[in-house]
Structure formats: C-alpha cells, structure tokens
MMTF fields as JSON, N, C-alpha, C and O atoms, coordinates in Angstrom:
{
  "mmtfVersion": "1.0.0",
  "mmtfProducer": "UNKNOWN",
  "numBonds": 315,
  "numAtoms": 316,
  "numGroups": 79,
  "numChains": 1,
  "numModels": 1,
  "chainsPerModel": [1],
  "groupsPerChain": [79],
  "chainIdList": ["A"],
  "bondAtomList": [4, 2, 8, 6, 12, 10, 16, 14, 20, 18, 24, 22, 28, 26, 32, 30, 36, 34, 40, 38, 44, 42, 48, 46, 52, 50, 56, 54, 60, 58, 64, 62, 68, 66, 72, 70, 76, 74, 80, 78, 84, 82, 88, 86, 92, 90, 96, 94, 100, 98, 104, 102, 108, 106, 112, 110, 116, 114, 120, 118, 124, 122, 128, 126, 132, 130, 136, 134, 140, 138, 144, 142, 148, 146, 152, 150, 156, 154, 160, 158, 164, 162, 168, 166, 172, 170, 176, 174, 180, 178, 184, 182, 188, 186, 192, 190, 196, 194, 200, 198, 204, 202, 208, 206, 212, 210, 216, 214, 220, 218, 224, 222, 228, 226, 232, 230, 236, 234, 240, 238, 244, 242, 248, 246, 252, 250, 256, 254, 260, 258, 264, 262, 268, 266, 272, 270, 276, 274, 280, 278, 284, 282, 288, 286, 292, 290, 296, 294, 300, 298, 304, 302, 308, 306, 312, 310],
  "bondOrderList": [1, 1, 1, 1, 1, 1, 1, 1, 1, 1, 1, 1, 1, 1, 1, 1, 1, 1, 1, 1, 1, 1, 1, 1, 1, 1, 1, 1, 1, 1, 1, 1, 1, 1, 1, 1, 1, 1, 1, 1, 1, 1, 1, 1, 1, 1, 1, 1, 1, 1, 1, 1, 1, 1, 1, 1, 1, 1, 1, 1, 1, 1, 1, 1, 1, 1, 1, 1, 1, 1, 1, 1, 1, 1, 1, 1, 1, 1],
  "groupList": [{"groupName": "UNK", "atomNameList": ["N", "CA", "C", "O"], "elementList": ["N", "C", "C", "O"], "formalChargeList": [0, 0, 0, 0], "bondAtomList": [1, 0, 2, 1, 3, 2], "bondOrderList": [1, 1, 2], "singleLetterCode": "X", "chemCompType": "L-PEPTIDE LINKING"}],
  "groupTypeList": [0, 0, 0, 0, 0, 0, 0, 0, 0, 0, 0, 0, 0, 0, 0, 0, 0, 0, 0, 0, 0, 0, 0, 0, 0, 0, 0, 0, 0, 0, 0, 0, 0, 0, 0, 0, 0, 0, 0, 0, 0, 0, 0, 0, 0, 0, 0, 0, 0, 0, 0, 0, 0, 0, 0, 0, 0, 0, 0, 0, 0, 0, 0, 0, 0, 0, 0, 0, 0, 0, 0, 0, 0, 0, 0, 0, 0, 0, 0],
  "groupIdList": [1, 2, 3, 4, 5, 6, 7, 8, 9, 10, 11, 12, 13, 14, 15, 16, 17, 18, 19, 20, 21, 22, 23, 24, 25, 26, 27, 28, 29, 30, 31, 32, 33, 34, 35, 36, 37, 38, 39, 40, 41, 42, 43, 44, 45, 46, 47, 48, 49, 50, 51, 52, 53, 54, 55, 56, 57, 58, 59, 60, 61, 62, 63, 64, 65, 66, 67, 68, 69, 70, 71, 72, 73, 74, 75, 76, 77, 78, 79],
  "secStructList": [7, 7, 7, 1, 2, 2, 2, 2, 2, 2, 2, 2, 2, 2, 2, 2, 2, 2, 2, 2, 2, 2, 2, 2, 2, 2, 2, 2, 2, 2, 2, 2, 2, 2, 2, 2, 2, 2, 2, 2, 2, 2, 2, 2, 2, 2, 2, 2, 2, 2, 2, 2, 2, 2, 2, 2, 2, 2, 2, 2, 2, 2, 2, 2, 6, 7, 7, 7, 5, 7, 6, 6, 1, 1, 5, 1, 1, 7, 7],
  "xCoordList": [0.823, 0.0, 0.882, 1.98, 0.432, 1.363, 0.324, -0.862, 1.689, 1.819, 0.833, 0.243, 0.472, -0.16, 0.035, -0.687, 1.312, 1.823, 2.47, 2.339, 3.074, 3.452, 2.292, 2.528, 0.816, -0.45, -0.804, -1.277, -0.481, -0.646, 0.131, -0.342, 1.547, 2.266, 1.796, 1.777, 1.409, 1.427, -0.081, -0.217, -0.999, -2.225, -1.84, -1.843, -1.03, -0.927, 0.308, 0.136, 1.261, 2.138, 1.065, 1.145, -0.434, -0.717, -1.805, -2.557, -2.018, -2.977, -2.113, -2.501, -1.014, 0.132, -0.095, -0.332, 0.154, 0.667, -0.792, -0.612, -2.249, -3.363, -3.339, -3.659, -3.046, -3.093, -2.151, -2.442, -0.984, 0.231, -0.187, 0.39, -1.361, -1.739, -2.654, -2.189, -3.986, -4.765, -4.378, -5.079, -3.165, -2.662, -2.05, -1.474, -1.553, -0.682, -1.691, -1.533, -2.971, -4.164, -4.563, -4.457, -4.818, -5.008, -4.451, -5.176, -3.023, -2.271, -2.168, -2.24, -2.05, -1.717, -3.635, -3.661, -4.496, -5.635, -5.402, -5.411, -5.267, -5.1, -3.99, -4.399, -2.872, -2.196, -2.387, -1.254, -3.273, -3.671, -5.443, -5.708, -5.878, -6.987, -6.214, -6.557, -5.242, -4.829, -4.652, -5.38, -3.689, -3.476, -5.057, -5.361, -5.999, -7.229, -8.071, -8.706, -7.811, -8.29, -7.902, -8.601, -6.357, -5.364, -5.694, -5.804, -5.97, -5.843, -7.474, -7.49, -8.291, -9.954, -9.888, -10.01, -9.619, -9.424, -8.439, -8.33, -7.584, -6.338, -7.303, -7.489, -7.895, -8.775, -9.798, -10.008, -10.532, -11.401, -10.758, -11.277, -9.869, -9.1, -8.554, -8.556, -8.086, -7.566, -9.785, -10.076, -10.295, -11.291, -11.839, -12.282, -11.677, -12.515, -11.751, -12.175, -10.107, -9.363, -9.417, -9.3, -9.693, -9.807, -11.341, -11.701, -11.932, -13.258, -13.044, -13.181, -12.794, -12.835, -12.042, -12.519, -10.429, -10.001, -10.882, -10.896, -11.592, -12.196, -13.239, -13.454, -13.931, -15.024, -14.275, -14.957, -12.866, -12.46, -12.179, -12.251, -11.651, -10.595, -12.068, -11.878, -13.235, -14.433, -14.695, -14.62, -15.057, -15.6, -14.582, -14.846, -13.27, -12.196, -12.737, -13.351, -12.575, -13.533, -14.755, -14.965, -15.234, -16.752, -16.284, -16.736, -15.08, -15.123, -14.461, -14.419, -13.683, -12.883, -13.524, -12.795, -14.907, -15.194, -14.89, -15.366, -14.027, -13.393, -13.685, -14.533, -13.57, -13.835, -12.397, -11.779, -12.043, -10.973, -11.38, -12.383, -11.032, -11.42, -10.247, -9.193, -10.633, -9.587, -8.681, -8.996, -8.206, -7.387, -8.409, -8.61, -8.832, -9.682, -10.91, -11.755, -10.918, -11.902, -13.643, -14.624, -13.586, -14.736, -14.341, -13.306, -15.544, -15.39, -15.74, -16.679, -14.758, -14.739, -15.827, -16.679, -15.793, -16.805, -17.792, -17.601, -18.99, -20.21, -20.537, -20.916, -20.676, -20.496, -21.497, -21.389],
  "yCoordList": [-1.17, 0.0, 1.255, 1.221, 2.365, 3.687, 4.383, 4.43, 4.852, 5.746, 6.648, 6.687, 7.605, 8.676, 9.991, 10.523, 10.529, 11.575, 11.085, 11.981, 10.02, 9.989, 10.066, 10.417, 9.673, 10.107, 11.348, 11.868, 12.007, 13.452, 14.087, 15.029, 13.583, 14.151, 14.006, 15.023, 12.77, 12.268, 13.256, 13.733, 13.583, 14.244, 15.039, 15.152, 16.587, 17.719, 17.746, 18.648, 16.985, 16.947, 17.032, 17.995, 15.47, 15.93, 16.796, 16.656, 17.471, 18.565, 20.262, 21.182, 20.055, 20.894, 20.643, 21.311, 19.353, 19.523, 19.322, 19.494, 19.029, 19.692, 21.152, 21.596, 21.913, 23.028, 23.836, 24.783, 23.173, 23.807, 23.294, 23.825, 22.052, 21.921, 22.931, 23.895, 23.161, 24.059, 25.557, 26.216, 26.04, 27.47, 27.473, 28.559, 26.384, 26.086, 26.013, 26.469, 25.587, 25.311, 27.22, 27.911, 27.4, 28.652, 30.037, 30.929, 30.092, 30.54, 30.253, 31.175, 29.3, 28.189, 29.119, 29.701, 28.939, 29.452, 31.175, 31.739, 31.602, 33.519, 33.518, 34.374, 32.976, 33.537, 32.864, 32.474, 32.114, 31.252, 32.933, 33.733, 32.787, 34.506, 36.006, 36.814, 36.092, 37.216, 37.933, 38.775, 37.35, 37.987, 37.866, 38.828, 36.896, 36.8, 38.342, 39.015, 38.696, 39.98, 41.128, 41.855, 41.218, 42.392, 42.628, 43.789, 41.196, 41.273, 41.672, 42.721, 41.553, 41.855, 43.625, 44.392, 43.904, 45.39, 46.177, 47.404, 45.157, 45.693, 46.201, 47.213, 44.804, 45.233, 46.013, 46.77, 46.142, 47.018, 48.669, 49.426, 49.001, 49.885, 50.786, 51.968, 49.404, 49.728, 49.796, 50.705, 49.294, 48.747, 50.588, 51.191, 51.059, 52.723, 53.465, 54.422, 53.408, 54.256, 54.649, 55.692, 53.084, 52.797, 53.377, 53.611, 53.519, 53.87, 55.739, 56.505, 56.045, 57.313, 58.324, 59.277, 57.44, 57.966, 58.057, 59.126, 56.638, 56.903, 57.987, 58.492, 58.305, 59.067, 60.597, 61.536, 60.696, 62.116, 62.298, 63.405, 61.026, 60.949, 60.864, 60.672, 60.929, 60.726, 62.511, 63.277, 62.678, 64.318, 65.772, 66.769, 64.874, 65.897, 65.583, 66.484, 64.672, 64.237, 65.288, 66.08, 64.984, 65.795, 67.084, 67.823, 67.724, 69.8, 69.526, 70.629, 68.597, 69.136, 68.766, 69.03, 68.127, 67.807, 66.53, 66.386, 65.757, 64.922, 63.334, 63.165, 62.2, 60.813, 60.128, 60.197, 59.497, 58.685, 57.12, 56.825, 56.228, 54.963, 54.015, 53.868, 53.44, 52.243, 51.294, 51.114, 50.998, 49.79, 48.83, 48.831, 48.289, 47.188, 47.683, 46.893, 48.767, 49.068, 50.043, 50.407, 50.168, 50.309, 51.741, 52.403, 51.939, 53.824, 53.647, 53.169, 54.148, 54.126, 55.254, 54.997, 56.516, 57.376, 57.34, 56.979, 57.701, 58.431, 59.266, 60.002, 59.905, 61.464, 62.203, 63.426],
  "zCoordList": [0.0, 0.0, 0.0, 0.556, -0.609, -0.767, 0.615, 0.938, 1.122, 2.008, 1.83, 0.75, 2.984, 2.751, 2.133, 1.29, 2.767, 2.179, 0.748, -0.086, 0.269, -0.869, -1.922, -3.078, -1.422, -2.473, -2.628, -3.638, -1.218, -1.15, -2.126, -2.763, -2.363, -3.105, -4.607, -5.299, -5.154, -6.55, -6.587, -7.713, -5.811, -6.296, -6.506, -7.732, -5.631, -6.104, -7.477, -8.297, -7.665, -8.816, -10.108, -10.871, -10.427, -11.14, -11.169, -12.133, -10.528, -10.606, -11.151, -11.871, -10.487, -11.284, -13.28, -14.287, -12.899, -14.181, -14.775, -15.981, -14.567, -15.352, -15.479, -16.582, -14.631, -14.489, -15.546, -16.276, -15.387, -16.688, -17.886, -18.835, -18.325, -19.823, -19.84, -20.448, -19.347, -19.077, -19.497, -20.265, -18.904, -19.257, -19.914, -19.978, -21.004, -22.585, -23.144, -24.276, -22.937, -23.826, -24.102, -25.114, -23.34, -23.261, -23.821, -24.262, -23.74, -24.055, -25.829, -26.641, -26.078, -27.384, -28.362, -29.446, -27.678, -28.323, -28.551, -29.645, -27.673, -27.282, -28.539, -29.323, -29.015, -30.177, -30.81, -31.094, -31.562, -32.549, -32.619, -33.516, -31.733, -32.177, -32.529, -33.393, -31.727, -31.635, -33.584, -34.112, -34.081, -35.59, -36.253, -36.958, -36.122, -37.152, -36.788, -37.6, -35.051, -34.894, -35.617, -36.322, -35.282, -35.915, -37.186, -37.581, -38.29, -39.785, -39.619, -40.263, -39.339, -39.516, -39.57, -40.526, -37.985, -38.502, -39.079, -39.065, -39.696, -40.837, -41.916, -42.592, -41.704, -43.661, -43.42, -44.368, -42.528, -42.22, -42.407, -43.227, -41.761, -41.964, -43.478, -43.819, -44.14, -45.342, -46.165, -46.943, -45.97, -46.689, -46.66, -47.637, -45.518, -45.601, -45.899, -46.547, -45.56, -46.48, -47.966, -48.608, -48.28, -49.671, -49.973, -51.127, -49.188, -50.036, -49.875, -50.829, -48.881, -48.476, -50.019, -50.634, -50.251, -50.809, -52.616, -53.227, -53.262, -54.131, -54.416, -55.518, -53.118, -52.706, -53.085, -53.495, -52.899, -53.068, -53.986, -54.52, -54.632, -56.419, -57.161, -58.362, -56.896, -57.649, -57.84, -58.8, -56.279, -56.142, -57.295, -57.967, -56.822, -57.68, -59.24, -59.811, -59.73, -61.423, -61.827, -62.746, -60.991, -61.204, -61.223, -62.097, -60.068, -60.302, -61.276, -61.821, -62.157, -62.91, -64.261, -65.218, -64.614, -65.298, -66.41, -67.536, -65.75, -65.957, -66.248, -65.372, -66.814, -66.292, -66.604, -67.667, -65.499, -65.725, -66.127, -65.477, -66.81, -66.94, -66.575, -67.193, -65.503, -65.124, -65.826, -67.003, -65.637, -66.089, -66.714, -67.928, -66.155, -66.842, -67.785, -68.207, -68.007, -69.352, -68.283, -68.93, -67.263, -66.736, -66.429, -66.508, -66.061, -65.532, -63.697, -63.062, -63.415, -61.678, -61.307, -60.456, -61.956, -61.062, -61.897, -63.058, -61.452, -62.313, -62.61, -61.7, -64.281, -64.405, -64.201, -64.291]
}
C-alpha cells in the first residue's frame, strides 16, 4: 500500500501539471486569435481608407469635369 503523504504528493504533482496543460491550452488558443483579430481590422481599416479615398478621387472628377477609366476598361466614377 502507498503511504499517505506519498499520495498526497502524486495528487498535487498531477494537478500541477493539469493546471500547466490548461494554461498552454489557453495561451496556445489567445495567439492562434490574436493575428485573425489584428488582420480583420487591418482590412477594415484599409477597406474605408480605400473607399474614403475613391469618394475624393471621384468628387475631384466631377469639379474638374473629368472621367478617368480604369485599367480594366470600366469607368470608376459616375459622371
């Protein structure tokens, strides 16, 4: 039969070591989310820059009386 204190011991060792998978689990998830956040409002970011700036390169067209046509054959603003 095992001793008393030597069970005492083997319980808290593995409860340690649930505890240290537990906060690797944890840890291991938090930077596996962290960049999918960063890149969401990356593009979000760039996504209104990008619109903001068409919205001005449009308005400037119109005072100047102008239409530019894109690269691919289409007309970006509306005259």
């Amino acid at each position: 039969m095992i001793p008393p204190d030597i069970m005492f011991f083997l319980q808290q060792q593995r409860r340690r070591d649930m505890v240290r998978q537990a906060e690797q689990a944890r840890l291991v998830r938090a930077v596996r989310r962290r960049p999918e956040r960063s890149g969401r409002v990356f593009q979000r970011v760039l996504w209104l820059a990008g619109s903001a700036l068409l919205s001005w390169g449009c308005a400037l067209q119109r005072a100047g009386h102008t239409m530019v046509v894109a690269e691919k054959g289409c007309c970006v603003c509306q005259p």
